[in-house]
N, CA, C and O atoms as a CHARMM CRD file, in Angstrom:
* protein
*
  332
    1    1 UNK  N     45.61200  22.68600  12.07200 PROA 1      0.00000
    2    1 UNK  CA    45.32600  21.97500  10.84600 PROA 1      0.00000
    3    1 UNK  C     43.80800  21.77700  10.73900 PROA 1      0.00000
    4    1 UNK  O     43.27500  21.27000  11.72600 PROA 1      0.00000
    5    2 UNK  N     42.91400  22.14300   9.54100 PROA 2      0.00000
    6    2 UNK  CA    41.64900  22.02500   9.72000 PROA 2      0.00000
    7    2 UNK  C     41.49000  20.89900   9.05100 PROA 2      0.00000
    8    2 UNK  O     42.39100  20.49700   8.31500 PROA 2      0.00000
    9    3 UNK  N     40.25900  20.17800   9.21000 PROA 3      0.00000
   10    3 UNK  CA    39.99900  18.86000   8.50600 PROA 3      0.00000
   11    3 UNK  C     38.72500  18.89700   8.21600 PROA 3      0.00000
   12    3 UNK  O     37.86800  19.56500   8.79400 PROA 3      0.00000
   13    4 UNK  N     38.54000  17.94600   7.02400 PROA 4      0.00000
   14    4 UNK  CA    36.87000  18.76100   6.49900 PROA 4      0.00000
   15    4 UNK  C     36.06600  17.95700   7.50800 PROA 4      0.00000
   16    4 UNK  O     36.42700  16.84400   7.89200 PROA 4      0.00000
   17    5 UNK  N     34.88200  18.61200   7.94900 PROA 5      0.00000
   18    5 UNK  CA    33.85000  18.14400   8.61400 PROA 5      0.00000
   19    5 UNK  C     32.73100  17.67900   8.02200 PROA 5      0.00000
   20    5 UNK  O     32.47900  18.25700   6.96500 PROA 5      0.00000
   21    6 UNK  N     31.87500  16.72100   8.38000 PROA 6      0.00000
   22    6 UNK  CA    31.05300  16.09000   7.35100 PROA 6      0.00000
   23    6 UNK  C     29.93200  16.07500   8.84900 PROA 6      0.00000
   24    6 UNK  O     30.41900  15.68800   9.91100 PROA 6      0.00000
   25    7 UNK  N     28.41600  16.53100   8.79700 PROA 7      0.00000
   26    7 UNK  CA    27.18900  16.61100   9.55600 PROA 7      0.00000
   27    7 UNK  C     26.42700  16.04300   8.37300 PROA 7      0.00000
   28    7 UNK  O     26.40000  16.21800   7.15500 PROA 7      0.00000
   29    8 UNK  N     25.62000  15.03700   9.57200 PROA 8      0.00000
   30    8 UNK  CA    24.61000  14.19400   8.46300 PROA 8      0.00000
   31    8 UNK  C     23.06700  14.80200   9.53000 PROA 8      0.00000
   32    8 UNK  O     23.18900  14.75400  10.75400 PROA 8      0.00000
   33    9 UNK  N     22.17700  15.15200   9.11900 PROA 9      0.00000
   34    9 UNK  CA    20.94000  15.24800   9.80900 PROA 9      0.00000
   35    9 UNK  C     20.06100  14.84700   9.35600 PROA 9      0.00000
   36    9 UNK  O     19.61800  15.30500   8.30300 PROA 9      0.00000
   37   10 UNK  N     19.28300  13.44800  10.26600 PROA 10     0.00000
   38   10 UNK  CA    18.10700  13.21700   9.69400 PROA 10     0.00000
   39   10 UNK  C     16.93500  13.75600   9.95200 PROA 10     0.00000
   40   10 UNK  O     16.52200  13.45400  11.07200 PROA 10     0.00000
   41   11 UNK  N     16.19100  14.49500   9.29200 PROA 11     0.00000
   42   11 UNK  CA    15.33000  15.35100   9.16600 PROA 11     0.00000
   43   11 UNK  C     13.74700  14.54400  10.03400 PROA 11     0.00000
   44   11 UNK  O     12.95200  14.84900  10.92300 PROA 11     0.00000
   45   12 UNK  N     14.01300  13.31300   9.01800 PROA 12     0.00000
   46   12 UNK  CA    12.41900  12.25600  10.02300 PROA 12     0.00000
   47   12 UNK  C     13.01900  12.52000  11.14900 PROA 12     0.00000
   48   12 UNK  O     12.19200  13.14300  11.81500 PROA 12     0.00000
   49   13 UNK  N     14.20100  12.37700  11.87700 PROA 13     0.00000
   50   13 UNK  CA    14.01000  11.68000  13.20200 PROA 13     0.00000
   51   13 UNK  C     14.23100  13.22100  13.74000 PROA 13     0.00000
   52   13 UNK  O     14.33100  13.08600  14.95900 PROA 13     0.00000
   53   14 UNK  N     14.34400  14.47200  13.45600 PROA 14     0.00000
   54   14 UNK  CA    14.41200  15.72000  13.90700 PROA 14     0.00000
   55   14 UNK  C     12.86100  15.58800  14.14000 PROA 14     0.00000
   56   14 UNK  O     12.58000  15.08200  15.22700 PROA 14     0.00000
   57   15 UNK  N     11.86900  15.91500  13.39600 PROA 15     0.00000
   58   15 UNK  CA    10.52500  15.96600  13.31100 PROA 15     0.00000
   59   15 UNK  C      9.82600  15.34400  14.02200 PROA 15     0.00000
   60   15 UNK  O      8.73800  15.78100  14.39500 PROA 15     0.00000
   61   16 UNK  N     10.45400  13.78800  14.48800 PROA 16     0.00000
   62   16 UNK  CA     9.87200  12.87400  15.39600 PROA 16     0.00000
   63   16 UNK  C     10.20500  13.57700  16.37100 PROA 16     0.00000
   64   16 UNK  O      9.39100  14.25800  16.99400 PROA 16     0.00000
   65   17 UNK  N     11.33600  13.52200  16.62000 PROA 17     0.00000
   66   17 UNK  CA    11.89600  14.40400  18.09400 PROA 17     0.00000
   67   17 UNK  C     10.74400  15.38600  18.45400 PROA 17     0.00000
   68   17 UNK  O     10.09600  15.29900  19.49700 PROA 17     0.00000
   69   18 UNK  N     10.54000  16.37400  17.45000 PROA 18     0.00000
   70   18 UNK  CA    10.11100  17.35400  17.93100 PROA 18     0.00000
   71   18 UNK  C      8.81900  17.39600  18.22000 PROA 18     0.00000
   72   18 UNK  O      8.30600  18.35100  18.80300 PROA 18     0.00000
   73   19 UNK  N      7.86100  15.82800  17.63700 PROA 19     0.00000
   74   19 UNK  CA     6.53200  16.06200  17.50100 PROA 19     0.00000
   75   19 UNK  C      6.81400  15.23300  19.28200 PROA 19     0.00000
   76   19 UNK  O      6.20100  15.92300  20.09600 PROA 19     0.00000
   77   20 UNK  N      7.29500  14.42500  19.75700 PROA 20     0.00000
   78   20 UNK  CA     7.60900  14.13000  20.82500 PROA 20     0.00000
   79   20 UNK  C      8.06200  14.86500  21.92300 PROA 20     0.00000
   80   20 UNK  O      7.79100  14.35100  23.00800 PROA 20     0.00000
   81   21 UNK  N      8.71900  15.99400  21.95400 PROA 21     0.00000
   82   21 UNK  CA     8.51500  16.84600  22.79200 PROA 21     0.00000
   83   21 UNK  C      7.31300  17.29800  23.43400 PROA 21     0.00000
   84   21 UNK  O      6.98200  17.22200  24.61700 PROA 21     0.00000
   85   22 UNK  N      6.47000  17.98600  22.01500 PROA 22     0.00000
   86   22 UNK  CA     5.89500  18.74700  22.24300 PROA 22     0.00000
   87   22 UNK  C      4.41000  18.03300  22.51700 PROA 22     0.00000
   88   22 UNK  O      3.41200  18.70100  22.78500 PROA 22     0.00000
   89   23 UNK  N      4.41200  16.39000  22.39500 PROA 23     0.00000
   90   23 UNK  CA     3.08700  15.74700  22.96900 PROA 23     0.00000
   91   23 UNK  C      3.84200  15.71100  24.63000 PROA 23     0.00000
   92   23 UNK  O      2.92600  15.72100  25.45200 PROA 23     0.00000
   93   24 UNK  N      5.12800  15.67600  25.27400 PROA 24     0.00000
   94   24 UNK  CA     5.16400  15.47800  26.70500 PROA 24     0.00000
   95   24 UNK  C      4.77600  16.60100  27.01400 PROA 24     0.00000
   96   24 UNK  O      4.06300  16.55400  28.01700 PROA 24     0.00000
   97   25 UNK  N      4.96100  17.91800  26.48500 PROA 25     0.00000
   98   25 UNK  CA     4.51300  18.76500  27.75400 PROA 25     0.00000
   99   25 UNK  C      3.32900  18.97200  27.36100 PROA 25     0.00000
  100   25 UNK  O      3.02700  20.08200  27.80000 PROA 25     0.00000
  101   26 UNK  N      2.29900  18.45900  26.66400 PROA 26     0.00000
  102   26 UNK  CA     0.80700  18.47000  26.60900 PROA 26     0.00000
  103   26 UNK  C      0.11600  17.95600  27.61500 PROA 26     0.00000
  104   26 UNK  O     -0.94000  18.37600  28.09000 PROA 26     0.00000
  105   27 UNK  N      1.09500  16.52100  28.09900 PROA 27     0.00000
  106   27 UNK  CA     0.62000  15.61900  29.01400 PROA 27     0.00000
  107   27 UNK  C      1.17300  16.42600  29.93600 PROA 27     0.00000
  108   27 UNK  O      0.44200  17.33300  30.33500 PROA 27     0.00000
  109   28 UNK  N      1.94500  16.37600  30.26000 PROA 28     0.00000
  110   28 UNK  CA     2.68400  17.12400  31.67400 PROA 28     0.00000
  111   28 UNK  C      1.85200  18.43700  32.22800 PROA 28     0.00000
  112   28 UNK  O      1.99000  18.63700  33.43500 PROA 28     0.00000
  113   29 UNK  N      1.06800  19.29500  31.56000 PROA 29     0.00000
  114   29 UNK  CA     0.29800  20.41200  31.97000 PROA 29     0.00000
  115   29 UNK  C     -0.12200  20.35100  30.79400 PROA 29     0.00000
  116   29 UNK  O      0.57600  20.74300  29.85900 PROA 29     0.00000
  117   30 UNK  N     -1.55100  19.76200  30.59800 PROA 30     0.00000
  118   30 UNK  CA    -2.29000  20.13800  29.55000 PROA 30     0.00000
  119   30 UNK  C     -2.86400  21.46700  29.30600 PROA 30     0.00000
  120   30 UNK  O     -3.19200  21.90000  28.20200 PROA 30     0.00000
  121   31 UNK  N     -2.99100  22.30500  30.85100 PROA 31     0.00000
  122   31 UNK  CA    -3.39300  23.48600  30.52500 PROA 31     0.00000
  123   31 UNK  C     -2.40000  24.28200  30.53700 PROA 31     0.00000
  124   31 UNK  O     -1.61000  24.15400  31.47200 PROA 31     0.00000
  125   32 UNK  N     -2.18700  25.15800  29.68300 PROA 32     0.00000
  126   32 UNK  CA    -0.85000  26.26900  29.67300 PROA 32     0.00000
  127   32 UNK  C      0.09200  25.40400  29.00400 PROA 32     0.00000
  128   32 UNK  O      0.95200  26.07300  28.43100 PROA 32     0.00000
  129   33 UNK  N      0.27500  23.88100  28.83900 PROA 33     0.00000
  130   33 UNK  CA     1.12300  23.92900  28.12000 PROA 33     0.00000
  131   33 UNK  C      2.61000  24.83100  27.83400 PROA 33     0.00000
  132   33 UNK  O      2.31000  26.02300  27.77000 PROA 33     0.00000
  133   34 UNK  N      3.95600  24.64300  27.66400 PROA 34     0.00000
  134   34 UNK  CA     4.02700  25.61400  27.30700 PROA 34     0.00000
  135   34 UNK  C      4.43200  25.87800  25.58400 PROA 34     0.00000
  136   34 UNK  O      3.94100  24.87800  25.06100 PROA 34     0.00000
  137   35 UNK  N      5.06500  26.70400  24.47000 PROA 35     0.00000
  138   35 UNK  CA     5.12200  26.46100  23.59800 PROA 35     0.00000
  139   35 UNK  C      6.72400  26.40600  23.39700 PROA 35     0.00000
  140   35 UNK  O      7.56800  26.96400  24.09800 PROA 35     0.00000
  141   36 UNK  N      6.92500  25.60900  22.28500 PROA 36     0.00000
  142   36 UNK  CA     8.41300  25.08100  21.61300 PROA 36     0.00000
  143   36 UNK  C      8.59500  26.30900  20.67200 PROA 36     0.00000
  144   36 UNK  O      7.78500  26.79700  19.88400 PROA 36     0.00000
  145   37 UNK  N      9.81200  26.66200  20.94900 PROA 37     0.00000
  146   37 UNK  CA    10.75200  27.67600  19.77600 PROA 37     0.00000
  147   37 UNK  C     11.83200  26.55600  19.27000 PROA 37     0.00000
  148   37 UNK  O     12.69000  26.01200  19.96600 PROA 37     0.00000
  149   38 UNK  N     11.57800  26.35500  17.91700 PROA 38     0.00000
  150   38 UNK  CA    12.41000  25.66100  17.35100 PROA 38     0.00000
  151   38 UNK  C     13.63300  26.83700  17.19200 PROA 38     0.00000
  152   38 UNK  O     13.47600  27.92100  16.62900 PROA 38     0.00000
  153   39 UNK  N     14.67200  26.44000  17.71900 PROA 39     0.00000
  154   39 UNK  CA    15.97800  27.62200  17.69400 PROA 39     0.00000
  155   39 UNK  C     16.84000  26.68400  16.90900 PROA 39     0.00000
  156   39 UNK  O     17.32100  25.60000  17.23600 PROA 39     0.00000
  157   40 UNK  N     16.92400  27.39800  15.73800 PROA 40     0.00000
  158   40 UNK  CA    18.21700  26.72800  14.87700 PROA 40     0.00000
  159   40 UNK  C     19.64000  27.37600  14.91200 PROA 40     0.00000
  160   40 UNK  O     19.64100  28.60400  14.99000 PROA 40     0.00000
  161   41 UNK  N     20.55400  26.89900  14.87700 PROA 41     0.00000
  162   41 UNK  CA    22.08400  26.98000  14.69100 PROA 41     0.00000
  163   41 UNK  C     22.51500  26.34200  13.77200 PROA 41     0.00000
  164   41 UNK  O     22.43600  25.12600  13.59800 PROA 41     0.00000
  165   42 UNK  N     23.20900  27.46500  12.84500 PROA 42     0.00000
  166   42 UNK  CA    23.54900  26.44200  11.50800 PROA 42     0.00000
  167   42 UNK  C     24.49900  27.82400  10.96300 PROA 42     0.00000
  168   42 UNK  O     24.09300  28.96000  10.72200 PROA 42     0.00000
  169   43 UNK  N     25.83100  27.30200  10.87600 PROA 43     0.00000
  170   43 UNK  CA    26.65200  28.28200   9.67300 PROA 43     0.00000
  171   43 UNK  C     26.57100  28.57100   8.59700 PROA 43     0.00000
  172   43 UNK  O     27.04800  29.60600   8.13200 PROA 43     0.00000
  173   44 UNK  N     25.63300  27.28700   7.64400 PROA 44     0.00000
  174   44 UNK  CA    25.52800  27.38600   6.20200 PROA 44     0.00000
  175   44 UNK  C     24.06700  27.50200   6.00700 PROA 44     0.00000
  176   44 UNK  O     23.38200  26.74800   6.69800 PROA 44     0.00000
  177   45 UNK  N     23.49800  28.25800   5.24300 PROA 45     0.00000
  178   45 UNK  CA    22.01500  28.71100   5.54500 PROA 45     0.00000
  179   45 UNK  C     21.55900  27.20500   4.92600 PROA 45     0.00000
  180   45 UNK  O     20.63600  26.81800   5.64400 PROA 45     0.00000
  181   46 UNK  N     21.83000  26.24600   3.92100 PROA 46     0.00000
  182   46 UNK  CA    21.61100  25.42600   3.08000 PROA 46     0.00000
  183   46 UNK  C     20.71800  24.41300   4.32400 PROA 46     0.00000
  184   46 UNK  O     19.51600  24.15100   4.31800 PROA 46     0.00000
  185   47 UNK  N     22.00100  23.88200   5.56600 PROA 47     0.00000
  186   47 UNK  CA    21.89700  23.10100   6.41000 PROA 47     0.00000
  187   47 UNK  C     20.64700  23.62400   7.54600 PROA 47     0.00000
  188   47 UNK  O     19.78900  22.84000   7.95300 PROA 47     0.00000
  189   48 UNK  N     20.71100  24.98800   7.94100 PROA 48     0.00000
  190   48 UNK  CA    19.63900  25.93900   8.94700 PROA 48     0.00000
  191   48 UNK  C     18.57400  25.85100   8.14200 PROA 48     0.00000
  192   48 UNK  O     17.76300  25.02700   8.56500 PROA 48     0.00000
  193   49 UNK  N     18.32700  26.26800   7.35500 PROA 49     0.00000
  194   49 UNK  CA    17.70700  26.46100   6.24000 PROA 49     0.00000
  195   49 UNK  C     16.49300  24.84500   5.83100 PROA 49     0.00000
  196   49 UNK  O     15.36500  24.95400   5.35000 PROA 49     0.00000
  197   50 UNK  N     17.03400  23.79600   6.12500 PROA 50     0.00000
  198   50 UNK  CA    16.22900  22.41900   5.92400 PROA 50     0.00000
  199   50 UNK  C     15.89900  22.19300   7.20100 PROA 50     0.00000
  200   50 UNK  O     14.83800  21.61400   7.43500 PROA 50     0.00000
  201   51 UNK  N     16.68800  22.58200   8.18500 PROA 51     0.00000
  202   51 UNK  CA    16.03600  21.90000   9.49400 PROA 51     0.00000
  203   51 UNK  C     15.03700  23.12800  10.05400 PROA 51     0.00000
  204   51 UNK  O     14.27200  22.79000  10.95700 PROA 51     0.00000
  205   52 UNK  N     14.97900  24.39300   9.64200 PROA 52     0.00000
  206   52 UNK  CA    13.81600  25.06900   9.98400 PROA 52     0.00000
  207   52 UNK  C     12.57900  24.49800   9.52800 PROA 52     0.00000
  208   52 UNK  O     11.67000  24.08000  10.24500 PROA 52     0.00000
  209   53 UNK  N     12.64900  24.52700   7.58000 PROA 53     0.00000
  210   53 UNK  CA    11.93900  24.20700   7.27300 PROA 53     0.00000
  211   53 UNK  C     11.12400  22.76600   7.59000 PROA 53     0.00000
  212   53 UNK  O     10.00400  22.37700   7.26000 PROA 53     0.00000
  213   54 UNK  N     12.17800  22.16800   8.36200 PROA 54     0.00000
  214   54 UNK  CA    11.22600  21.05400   8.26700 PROA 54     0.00000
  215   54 UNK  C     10.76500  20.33800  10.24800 PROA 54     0.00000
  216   54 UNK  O     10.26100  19.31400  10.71000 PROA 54     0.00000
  217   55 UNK  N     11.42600  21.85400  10.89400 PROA 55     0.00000
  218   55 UNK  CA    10.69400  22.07900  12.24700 PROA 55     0.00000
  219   55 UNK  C      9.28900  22.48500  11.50000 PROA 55     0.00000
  220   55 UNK  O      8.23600  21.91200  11.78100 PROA 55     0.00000
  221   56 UNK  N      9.35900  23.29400  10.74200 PROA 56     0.00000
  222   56 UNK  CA     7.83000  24.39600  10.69300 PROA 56     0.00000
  223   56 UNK  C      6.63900  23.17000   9.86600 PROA 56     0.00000
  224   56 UNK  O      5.41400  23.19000   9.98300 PROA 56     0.00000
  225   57 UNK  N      7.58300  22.03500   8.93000 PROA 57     0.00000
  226   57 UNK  CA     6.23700  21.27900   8.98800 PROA 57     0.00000
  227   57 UNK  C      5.88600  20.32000  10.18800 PROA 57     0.00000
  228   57 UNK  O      4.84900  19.66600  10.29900 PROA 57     0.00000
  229   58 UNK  N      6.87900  20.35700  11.00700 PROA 58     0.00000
  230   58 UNK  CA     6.95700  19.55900  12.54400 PROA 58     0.00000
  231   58 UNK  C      5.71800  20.19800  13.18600 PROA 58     0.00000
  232   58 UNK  O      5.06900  19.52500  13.98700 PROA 58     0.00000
  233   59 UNK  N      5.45800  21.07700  12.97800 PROA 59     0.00000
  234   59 UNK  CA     4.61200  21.98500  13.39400 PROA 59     0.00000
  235   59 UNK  C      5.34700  22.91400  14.49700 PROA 59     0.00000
  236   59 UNK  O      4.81000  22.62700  15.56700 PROA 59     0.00000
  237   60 UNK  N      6.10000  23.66400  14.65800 PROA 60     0.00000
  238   60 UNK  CA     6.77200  24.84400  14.79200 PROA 60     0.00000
  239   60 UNK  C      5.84300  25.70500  14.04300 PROA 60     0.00000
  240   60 UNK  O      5.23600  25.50500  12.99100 PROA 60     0.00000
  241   61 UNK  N      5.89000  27.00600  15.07600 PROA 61     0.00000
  242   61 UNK  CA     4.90900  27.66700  15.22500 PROA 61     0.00000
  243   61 UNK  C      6.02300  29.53100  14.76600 PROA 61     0.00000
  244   61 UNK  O      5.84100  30.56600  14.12500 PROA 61     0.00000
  245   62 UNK  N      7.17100  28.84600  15.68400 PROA 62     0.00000
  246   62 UNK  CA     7.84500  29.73100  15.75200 PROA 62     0.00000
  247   62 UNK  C      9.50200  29.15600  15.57800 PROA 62     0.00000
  248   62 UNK  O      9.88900  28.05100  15.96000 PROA 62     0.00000
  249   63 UNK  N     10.08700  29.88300  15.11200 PROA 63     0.00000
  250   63 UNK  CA    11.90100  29.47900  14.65500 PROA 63     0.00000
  251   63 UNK  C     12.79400  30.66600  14.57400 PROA 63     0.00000
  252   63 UNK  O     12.82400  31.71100  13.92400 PROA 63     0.00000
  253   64 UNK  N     13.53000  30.07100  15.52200 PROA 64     0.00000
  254   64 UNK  CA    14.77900  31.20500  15.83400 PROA 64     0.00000
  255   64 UNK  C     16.12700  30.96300  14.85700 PROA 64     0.00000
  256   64 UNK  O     16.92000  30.03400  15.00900 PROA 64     0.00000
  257   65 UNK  N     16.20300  31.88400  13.94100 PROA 65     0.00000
  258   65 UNK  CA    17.40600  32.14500  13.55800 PROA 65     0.00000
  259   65 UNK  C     18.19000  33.26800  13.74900 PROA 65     0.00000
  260   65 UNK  O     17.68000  34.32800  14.11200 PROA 65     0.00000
  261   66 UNK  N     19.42300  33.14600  13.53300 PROA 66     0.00000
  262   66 UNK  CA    20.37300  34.30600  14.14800 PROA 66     0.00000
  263   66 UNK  C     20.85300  34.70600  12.82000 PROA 66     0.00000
  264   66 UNK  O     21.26000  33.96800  11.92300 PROA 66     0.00000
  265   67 UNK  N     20.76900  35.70100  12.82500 PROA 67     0.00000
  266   67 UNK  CA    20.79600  37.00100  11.81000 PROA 67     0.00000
  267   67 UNK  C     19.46000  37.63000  10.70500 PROA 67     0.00000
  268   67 UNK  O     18.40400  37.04100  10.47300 PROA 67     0.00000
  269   68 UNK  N     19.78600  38.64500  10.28500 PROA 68     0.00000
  270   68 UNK  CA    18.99200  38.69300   9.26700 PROA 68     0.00000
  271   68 UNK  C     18.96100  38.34900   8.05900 PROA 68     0.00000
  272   68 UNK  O     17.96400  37.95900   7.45200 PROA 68     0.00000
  273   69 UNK  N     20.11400  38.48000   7.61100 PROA 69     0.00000
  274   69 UNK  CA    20.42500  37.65300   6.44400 PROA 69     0.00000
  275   69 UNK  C     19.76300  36.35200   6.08200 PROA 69     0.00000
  276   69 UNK  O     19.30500  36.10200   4.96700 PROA 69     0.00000
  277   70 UNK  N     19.75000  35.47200   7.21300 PROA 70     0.00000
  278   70 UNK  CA    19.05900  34.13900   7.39300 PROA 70     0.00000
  279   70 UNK  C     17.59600  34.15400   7.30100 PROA 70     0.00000
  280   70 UNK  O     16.73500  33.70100   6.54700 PROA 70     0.00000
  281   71 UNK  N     17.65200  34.77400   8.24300 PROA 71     0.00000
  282   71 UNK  CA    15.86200  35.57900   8.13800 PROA 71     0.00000
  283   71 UNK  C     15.10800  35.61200   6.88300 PROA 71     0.00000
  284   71 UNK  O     14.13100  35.00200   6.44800 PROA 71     0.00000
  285   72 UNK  N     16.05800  36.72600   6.35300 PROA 72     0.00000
  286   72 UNK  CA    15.59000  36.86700   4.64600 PROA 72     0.00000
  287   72 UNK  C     15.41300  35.94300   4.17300 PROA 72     0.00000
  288   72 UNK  O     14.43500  35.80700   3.43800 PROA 72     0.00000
  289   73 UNK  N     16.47500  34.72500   4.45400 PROA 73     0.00000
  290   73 UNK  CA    17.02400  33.98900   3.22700 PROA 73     0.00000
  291   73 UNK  C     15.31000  33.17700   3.95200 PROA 73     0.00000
  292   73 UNK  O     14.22600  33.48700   3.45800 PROA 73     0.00000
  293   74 UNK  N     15.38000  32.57800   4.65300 PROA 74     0.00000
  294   74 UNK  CA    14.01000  31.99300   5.22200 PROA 74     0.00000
  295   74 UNK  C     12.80500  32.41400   5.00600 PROA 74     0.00000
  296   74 UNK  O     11.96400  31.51700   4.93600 PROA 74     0.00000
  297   75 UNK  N     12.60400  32.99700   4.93500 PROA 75     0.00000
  298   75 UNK  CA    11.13800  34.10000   4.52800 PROA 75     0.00000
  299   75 UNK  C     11.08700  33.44900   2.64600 PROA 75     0.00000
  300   75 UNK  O     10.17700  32.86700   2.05600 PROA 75     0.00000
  301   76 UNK  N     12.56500  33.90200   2.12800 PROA 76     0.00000
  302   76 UNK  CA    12.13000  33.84800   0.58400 PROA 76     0.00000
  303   76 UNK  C     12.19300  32.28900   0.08600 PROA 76     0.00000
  304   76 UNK  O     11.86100  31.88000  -1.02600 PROA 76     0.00000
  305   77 UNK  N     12.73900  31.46100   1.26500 PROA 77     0.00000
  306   77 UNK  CA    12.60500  29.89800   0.72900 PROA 77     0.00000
  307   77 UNK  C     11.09000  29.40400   1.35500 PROA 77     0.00000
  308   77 UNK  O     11.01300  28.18000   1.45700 PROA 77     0.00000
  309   78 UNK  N     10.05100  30.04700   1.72800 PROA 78     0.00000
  310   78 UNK  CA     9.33800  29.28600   1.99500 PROA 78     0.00000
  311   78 UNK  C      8.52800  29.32200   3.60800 PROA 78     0.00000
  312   78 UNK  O      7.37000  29.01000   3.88700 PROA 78     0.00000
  313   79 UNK  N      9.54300  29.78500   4.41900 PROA 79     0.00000
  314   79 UNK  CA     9.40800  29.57300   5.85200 PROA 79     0.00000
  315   79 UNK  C      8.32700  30.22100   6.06400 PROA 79     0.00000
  316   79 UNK  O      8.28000  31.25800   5.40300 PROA 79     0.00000
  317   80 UNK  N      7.00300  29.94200   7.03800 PROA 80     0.00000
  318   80 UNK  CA     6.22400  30.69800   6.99200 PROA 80     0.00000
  319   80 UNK  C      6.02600  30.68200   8.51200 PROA 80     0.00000
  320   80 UNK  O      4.91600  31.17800   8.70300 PROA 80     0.00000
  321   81 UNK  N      6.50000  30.39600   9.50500 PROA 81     0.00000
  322   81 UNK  CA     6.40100  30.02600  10.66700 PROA 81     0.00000
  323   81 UNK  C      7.29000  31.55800  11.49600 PROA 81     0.00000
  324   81 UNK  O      8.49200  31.75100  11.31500 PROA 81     0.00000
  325   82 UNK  N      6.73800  32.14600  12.04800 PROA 82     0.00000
  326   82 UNK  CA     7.03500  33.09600  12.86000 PROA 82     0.00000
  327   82 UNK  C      8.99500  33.31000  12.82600 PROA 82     0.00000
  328   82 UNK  O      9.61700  32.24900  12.89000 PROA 82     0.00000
  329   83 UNK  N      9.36800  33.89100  12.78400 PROA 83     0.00000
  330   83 UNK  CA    11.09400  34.22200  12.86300 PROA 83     0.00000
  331   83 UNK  C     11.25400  34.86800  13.28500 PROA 83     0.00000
  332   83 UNK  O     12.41900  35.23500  13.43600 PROA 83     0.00000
């Protein structure tokens, strides 16, 4: 029996997350550092699709999506951050 599923993501606290990561391993080895791949997973490009975009103003450098289709669809909404 399937039942509808409902995902809420808050986008600030994704962005916080991520700007918080990526100041610990600054501190942790300031030199070499290493760098964050924002890797998204998302079935509906709508949902992948906002949380890339709004890794890449997180400052994501780079974002993993799976397929090309997505790819595309990312490239033509905007994404300008490495894929």
């Amino acid at each position: 029996m399937d039942r509808p599923t409902v995902a809420r993501v808050d986008l600030s606290a994704l962005k916080s997350n991520y700007s918080l990561i990526v100041e610990h391993l600054a501190t942790e080895g300031a030199e070499g550092a290493p760098g964050v791949i924002a890797v998204v997973k998302g079935t509906v490009w709508t949902r992948a699709g906002q949380v890339a975009l709004a890794l890449e103003e997180a400052g994501a450098a780079s974002t993993g999506l799976r397929g090309h289709r997505r790819r595309a669809r990312a490239a033509r909404a905007g994404l300008r951050a490495d894929i």
